[in-house]
C-alpha positions in Angstrom: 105.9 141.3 38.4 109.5 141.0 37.1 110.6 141.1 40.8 108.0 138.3 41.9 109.4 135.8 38.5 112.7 137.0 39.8 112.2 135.3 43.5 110.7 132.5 42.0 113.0 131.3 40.0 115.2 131.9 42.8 113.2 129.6 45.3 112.7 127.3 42.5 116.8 126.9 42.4 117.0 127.2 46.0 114.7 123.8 46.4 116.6 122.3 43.3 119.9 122.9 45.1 118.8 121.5 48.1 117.6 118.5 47.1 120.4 117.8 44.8 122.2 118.2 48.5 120.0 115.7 50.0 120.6 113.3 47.5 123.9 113.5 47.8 124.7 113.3 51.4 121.6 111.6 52.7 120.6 108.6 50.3 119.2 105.9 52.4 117.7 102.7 50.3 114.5 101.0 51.9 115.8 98.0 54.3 113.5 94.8 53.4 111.8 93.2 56.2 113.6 90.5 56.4 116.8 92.3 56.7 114.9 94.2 59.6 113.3 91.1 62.0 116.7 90.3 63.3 116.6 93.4 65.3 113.1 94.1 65.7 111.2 90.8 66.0 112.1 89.2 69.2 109.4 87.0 70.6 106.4 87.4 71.1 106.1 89.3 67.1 104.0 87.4 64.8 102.9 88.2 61.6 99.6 87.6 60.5 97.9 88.1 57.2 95.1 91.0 57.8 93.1 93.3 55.5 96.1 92.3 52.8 98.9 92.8 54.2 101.3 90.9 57.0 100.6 93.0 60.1 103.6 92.6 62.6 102.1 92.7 66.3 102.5 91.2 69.5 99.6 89.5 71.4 100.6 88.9 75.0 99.3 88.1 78.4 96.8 86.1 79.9 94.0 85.0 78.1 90.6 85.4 80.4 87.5 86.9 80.4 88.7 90.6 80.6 88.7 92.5 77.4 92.2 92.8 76.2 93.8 96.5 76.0 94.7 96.9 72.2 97.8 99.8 71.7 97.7 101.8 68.5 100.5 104.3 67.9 101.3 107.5 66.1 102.4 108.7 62.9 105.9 107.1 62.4 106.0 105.0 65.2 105.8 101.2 65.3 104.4 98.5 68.4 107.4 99.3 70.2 106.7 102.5 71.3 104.3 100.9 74.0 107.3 98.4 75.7 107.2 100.4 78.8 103.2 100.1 79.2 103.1 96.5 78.2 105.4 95.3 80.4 103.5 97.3 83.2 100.4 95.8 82.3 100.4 92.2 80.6 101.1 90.2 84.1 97.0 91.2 84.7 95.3 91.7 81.0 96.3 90.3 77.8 98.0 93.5 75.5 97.8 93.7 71.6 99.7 96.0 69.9 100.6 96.4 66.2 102.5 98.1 63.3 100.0 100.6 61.8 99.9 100.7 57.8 102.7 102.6 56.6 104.8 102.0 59.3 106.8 99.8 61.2 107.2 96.2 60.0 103.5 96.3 58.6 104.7 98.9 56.0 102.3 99.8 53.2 98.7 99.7 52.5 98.6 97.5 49.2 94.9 99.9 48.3 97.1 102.7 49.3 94.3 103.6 51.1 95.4 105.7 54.1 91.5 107.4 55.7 91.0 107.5 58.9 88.1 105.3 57.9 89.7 102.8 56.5 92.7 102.8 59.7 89.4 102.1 62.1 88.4 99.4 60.0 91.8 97.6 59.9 91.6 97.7 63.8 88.6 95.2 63.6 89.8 93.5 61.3 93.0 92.5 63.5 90.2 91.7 66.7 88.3 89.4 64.4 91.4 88.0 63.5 92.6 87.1 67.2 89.1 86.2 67.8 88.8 89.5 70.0 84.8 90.5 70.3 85.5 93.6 72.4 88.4 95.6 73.8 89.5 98.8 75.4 91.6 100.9 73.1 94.7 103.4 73.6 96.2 105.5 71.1 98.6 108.1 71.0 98.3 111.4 67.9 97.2 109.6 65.3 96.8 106.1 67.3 94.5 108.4 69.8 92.5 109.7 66.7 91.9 106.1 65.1 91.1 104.5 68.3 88.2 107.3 69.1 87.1 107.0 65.4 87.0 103.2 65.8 84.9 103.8 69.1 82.5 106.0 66.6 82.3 103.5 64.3 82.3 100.5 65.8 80.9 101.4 69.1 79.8 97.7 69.6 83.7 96.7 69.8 84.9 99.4 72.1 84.2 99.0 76.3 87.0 102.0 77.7 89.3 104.4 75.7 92.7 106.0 76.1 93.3 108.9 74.3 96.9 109.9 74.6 98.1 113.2 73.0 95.1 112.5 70.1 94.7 113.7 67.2 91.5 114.5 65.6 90.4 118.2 65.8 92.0 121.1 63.5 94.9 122.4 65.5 98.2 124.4 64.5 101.1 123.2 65.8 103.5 125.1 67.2 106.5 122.6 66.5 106.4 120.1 64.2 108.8 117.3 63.1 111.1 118.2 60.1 109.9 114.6 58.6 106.4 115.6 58.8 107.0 118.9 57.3 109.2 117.2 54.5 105.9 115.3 54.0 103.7 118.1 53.3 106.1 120.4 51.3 105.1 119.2 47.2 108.3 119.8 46.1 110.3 118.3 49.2 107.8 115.0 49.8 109.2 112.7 46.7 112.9 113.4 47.7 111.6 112.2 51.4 111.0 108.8 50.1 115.2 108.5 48.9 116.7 110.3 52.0 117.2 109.8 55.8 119.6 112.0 57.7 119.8 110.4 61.0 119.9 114.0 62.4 116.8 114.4 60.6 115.2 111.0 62.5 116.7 112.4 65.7 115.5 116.5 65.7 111.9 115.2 64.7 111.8 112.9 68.2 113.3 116.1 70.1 110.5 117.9 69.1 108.4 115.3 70.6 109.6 115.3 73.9 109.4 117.3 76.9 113.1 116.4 77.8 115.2 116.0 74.6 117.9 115.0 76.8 116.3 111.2 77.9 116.6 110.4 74.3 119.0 107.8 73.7 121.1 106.2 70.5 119.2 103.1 70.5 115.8 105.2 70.6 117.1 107.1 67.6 118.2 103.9 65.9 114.8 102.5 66.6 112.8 104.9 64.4 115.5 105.3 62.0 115.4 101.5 60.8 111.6 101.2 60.8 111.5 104.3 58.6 113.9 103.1 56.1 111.6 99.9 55.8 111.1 99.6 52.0 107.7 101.5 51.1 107.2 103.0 54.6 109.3 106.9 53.1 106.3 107.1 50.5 103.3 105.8 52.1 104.3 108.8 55.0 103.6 111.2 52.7 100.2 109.4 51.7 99.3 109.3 54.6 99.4 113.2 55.3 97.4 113.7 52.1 94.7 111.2 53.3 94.4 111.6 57.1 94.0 115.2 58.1 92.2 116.4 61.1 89.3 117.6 61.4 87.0 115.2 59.3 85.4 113.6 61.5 85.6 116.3 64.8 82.0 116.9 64.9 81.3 112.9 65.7 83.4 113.1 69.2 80.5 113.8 71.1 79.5 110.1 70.0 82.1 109.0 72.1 79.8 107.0 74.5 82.1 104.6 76.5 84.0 106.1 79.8 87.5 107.5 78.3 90.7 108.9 79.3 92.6 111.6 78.2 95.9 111.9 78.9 98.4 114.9 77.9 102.1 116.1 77.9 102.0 120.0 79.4 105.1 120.7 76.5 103.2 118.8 73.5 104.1 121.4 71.0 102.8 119.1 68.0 99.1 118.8 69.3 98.3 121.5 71.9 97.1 120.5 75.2 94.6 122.9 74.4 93.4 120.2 73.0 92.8 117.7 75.4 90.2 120.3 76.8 88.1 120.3 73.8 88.2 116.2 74.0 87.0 116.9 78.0 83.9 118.8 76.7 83.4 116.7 73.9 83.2 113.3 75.4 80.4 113.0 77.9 81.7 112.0 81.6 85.8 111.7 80.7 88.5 112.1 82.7 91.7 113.9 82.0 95.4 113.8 83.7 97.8 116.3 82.8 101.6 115.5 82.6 102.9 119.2 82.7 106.7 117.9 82.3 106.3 115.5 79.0 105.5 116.2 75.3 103.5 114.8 72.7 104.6 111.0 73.2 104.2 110.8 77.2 104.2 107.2 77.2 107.1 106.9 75.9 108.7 109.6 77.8 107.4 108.3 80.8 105.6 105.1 80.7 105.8 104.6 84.6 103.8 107.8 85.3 101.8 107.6 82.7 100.8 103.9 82.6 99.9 104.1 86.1 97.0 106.7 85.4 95.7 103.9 82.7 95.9 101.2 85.1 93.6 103.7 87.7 91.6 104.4 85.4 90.9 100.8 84.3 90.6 99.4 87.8 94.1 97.5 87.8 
């Protein structure tokens, strides 16, 4: 027993030590918003008041009958993740995309109300807002995982899905982002919300990637600003206490609209494994493979992998 005390004290100090290091070195204040658009905004970003906050997104294309293709990203992404795909795609359907709560520009949830539930329902709430009755939805990791749950739950709104890389089922990873792990560890998530080592921000996109070496500086300084928006370091780690997988797994077979999935072979964060269980879940999908790329694909690649989408949706 004395031993056990003995190593916990020890670990204790160890954690104190470190983040007394942390603090030290790595202190990064939130950036407001406004000090942020300069860089981040360029036409065609908006900001529109939505389920109580002022959602950043971009609505572009042409405006016909089709329904528009909607973009959700992942955990600690922003809009911007889907440049490559948009500009593949908006000269033939009209593309929204937006900052998720807790991240981007959006930044956070003023319920601090972070379910998977509640994510679905601030998807409608930004069609009804752009007067958008239905649509066909792509998300990547978490993205993938609200978009299916929005198709679930609001299976009236939903025509064609893209799951990309989803999230949803109970998995272990067998990587995962040092951010996201700071966001899970009691003792480490508060001192997340102060710090931001830019080696930090960069290591947590390698781990991402099939090839860590196509990452460049402006990449890196991409996901480093919109994490340092003010709020965005704290509601992270809400967000991993309020949006696990796994709660609503056993509605995927009520997936009834034709769907996509599409999977980097080197994802290490959600096995392609995965993508497998999504192909015997989901009545009459499809799935590509993209044995070279990791758990963002569409970023990695958006030529390859935006060209499977546009197959798939008759473009």
């Amino acid at each position: 027993m004395g031993r056990v005390l003995k190593f916990t004290t020890l670990s204790i100090l160890a954690l104190v030590v470190l983040a007394g290091g942390l603090l030290s070195f790595y202190s990064v204040p939130d950036q407001s918003v406004e000090s942020l658009k300069p860089k981040w905004t360029q036409a065609p970003s908006q900001f529109m008041g939505i389920a109580g906050m002022q959602i950043h997104l971009r609505d572009e294309g042409p405006r016909d009958d089709a329904p528009p293709i909607v973009l959700i990203h992942g955990t600690s992404a922003s809009l911007h993740t889907w440049d490559g795909w948009t500009e593949a795609l908006i000269n033939e359907r009209r593309v929204i995309r937006f900052d998720l709560p807790a991240f981007g520009l959006t930044g956070p949830d003023p319920q601090n109300n972070y379910t998977i539930e509640h994510y679905a329902n601030v998807v409608v709430a930004v069609l009804d807002a752009l007067n958008v009755d239905k649509s066909i939805l792509a998300g990547n990791s978490l993205g993938g995982y609200i978009a299916w749950a929005t198709a679930v739950l609001h299976p009236q709104r939903v025509v064609k899905l893209g799951l990309v890389d989803a999230s949803g089922y109970p998995f272990t990873a067998k990587t995962m982002p040092i951010g996201f792990k700071l966001a899970t560890i009691p003792v480490l998530r508060d001192i997340l919300k102060d710090v931001l080592p830019r080696s930090l921000v960069r290591s947590s996109i390698e781990s991402v990637y099939g090839n860590p070496e196509s990452i460049s500086p402006e990449l890196v300084d991409r996901y480093f600003d919109l994490t340092s928006r003010q709020g965005n370091r704290g509601a992270l780690v809400e967000r991993f206490k309020q949006t696990q997988p796994g709660v609503m797994a056993q509605r995927v077979p009520e997936v009834s609209v034709p769907t996509l999935i599409m999977w980097g072979g080197k994802d290490e964060l959600t096995p392609p494994s995965l993508a497998n269980r999504f192909l015997k879940d989901i009545k009459g999908s499809q799935l590509v493979m993209f044995d070279e790329l990791g758990h963002v694909p569409h970023e990695e690649d958006p030529e390859a992998t935006v060209a499977a989408f546009k197959h798939f949706i008759n473009l």
